[in-house]
N, CA and C of each residue as an Amber inpcrd file, in Angstrom:
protein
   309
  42.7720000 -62.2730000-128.1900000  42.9000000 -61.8520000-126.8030000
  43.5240000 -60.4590000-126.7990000  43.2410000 -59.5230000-126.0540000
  43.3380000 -58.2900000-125.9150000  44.5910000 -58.1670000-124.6540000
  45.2550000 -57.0050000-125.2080000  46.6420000 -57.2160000-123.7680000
  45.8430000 -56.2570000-122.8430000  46.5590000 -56.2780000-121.6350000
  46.0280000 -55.4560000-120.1020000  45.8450000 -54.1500000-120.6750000
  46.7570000 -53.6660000-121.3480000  47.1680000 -52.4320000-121.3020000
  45.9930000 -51.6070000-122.1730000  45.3960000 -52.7070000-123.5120000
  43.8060000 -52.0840000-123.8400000  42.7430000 -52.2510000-122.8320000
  42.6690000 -53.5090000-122.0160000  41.4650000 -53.4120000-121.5160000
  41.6630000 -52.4860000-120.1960000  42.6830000 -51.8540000-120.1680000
  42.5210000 -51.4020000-119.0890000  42.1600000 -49.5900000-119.4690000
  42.9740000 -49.6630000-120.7290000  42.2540000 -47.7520000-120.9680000
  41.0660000 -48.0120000-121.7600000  40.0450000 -49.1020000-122.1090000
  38.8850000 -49.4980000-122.4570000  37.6680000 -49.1070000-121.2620000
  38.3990000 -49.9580000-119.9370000  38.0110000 -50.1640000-118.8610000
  37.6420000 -48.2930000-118.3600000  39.0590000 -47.9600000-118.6810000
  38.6420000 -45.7750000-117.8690000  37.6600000 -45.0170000-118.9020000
  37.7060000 -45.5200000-119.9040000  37.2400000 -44.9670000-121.1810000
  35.8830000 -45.0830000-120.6040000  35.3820000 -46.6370000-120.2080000
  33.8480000 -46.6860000-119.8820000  32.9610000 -45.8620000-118.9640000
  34.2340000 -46.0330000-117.3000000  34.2080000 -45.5920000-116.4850000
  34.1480000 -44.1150000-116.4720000  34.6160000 -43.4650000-117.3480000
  34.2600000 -41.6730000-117.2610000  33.3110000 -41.3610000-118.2580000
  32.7710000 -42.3920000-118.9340000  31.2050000 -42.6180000-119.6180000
  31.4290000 -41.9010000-121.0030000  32.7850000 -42.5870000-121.4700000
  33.1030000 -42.4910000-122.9130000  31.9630000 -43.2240000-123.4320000
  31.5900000 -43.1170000-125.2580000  30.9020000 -44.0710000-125.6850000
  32.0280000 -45.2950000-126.3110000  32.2570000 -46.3090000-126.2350000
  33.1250000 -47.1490000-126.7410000  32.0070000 -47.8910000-127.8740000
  32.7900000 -48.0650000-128.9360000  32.4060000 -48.7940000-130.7000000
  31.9080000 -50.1110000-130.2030000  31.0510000 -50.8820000-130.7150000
  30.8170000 -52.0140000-130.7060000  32.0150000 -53.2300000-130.3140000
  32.7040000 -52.6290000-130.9420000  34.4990000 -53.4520000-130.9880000
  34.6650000 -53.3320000-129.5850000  35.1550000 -51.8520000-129.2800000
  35.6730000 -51.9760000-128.0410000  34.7310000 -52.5770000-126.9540000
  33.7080000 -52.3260000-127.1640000  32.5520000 -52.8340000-126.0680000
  32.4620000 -54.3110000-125.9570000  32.9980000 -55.1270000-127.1800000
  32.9750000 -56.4160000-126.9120000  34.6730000 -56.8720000-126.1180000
  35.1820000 -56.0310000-126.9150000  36.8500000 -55.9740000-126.1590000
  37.0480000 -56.0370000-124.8410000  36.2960000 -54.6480000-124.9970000
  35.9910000 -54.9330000-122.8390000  35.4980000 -55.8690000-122.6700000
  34.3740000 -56.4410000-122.8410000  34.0060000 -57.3540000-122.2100000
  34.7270000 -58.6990000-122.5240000  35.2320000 -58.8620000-123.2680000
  36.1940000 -59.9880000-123.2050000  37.5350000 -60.0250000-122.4510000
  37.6410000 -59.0800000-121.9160000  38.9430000 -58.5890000-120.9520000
  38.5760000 -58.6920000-119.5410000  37.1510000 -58.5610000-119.4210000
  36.5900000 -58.3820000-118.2850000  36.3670000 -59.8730000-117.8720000
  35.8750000 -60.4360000-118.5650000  35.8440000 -62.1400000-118.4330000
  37.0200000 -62.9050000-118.0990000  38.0100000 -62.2840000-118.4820000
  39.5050000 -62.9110000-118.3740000  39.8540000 -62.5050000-117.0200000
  39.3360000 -61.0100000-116.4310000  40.0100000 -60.9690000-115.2680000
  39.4680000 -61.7360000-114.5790000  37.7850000 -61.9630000-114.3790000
  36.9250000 -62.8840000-113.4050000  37.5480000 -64.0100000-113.6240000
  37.8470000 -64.7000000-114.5410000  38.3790000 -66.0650000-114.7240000
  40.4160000 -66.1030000-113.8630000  40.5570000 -65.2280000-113.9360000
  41.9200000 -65.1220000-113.1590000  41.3800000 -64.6820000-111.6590000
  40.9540000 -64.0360000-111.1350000  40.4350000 -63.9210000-110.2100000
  40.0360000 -64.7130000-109.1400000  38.8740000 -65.8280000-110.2530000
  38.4630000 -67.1350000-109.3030000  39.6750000 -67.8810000-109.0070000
  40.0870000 -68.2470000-110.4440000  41.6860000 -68.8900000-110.2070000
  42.2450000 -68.6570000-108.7650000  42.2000000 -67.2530000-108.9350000
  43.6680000 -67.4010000-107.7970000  42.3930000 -67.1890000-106.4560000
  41.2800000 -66.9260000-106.2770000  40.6180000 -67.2890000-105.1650000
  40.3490000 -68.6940000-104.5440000  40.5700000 -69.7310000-105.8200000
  40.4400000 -71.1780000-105.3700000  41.4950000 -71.4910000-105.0320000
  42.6180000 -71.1620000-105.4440000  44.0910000 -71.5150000-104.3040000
  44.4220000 -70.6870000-103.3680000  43.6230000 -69.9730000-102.9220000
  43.7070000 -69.2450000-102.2670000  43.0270000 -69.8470000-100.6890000
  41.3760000 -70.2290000-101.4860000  40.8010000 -71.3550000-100.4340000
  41.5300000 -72.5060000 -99.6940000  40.7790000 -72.7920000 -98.5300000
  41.5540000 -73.7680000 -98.0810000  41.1880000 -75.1430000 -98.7920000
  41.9520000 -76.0580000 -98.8200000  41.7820000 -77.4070000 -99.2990000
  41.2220000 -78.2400000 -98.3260000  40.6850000 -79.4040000 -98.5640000
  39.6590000 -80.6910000 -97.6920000  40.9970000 -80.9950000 -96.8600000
  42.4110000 -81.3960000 -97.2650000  42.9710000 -81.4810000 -96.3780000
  43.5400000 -80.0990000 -95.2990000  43.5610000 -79.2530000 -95.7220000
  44.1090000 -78.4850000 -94.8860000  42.5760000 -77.8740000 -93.5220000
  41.0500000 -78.0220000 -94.1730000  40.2630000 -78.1900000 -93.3690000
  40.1050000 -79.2520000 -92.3620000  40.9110000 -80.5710000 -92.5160000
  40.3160000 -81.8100000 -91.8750000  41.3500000 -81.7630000 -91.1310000
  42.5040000 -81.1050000 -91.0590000  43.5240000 -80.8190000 -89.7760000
  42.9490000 -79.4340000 -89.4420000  42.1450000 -78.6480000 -89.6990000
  42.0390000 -77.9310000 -88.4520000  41.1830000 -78.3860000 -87.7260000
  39.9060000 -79.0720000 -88.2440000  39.4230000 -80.1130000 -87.2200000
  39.5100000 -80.9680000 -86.5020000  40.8690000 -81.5990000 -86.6540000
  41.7590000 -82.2470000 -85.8850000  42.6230000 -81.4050000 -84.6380000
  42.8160000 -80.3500000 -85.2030000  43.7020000 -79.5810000 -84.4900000
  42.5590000 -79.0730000 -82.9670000  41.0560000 -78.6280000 -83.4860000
  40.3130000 -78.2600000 -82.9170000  39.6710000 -79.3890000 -81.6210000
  39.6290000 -80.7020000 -82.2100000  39.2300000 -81.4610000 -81.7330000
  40.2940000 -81.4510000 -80.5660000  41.6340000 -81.9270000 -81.0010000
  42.8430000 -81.9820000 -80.1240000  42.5190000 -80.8450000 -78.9060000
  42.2700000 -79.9680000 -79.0400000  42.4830000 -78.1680000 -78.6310000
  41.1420000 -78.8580000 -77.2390000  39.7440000 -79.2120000 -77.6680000
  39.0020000 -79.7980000 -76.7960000  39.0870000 -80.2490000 -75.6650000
  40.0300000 -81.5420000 -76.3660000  40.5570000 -82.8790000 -75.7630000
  41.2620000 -82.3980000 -74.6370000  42.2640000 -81.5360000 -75.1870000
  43.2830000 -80.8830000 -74.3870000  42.5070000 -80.0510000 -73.1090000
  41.9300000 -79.1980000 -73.2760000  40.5920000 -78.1550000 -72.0080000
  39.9420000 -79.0830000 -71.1960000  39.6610000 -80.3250000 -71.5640000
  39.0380000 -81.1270000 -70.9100000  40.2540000 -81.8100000 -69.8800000
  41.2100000 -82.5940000 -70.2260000  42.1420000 -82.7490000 -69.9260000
  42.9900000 -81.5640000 -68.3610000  43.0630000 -81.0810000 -69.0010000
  43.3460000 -79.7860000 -68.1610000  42.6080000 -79.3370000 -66.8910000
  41.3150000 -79.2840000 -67.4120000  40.3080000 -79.1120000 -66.1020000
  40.0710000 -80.2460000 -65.1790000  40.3010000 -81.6330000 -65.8540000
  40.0330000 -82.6640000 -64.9740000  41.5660000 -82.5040000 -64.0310000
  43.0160000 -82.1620000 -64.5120000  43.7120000 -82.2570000 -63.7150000
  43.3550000 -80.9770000 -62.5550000  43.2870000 -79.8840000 -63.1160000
  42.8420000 -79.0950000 -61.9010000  41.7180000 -79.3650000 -60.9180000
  40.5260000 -79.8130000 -61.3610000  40.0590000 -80.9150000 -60.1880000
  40.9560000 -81.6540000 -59.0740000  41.1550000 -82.4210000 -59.7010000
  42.1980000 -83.4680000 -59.2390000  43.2770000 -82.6790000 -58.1700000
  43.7310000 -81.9760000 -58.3690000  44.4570000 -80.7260000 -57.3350000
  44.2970000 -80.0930000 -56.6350000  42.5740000 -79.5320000 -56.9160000
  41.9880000 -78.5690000 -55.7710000  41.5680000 -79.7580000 -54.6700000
  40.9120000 -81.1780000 -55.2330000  40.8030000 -82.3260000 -54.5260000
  41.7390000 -82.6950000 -53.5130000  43.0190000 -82.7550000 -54.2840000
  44.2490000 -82.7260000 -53.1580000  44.8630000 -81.9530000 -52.4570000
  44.3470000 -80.4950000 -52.3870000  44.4200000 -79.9560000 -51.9040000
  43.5780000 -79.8700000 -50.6170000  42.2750000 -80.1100000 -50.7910000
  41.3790000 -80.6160000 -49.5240000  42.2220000 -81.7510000 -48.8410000
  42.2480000 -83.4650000 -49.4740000  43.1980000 -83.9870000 -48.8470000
  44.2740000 -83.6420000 -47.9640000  44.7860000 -82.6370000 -48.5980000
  46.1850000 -82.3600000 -47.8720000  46.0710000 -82.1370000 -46.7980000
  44.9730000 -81.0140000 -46.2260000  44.9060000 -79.5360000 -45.6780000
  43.7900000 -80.8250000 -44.7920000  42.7690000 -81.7720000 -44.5520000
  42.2260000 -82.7510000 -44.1460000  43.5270000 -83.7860000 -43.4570000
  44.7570000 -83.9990000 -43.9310000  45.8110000 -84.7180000 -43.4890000
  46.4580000 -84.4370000 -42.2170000  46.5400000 -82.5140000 -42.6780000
  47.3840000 -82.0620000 -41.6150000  46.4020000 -81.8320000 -40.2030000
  44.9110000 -81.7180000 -40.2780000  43.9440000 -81.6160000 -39.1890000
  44.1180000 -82.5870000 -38.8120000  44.2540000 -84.0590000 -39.1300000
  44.1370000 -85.6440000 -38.6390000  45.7670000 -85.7360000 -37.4460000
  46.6940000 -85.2100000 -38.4860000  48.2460000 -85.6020000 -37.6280000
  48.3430000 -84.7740000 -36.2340000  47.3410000 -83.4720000 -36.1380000
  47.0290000 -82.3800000 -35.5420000  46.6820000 -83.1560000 -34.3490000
  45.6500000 -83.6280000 -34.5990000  44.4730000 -84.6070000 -33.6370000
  45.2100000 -85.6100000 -33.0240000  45.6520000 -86.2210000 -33.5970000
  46.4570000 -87.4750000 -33.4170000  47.9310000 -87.3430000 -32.5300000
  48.5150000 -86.7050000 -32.7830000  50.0490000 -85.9170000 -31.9860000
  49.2600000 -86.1620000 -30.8930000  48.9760000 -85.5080000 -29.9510000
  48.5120000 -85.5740000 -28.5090000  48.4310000 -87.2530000 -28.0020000
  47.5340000 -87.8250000 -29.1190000  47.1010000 -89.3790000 -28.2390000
  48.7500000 -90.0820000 -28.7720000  49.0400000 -90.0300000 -29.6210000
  50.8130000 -90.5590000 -30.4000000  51.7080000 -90.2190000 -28.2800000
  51.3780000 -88.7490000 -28.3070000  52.4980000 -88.8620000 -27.2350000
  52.4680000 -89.2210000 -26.3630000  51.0810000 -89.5100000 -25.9070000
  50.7580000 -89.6230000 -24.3610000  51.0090000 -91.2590000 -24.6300000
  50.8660000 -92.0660000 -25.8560000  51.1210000 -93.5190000 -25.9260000
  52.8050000 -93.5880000 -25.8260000  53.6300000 -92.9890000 -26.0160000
  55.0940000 -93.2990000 -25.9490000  55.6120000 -93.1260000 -24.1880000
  54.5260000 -92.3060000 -23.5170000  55.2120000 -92.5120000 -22.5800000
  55.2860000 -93.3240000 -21.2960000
């Protein structure tokens, strides 16, 4: 195994279109394999996991549940709000025949 510190002046050597020896050319490329292999590594813990996906689908689902929830209560309010505003026209109506019965 080759330390960083060759494959990496291997690596500039290539890059400014040195010719590198058979050696080094396999060097590099065996350095180069090591980084892809560290790379994925740390890209797969990096990914999310089945559990940490199946709570955001939970979370999402919840998030739904919740909008739905929400809009049915605001229904429910603008509804009672007609009620209300329908209540106070009725007591409106009604006052007049209420007084003329008390007296």
């Amino acid at each position: 195994m080759i330390t960083d510190d060759l494959g990496k002046s291997l690596h500039d050597k290539a890059t400014r279109g040195e010719v590198l020896s058979d050696a080094e050319q396999a060097q590099l490329e065996q350095w180069y394999a090591r980084q892809d292999l560290q790379e994925s590594t740390m890209l797969e813990l990096a990914a999310p996991t089945e559990t940490l996906t199946k709570l955001r689908e939970q979370v999402d689902g919840a998030l739904a549940e919740l909008l739905a929830v929400t809009q049915s209560i605001q229904e429910l309010a603008a509804e009672n709000e007609v009620l209300r505003n329908e209540l106070v026209v009725l007591r409106r109506q009604l006052t007049p025949f209420l007084t003329s019965q008390s007296v």
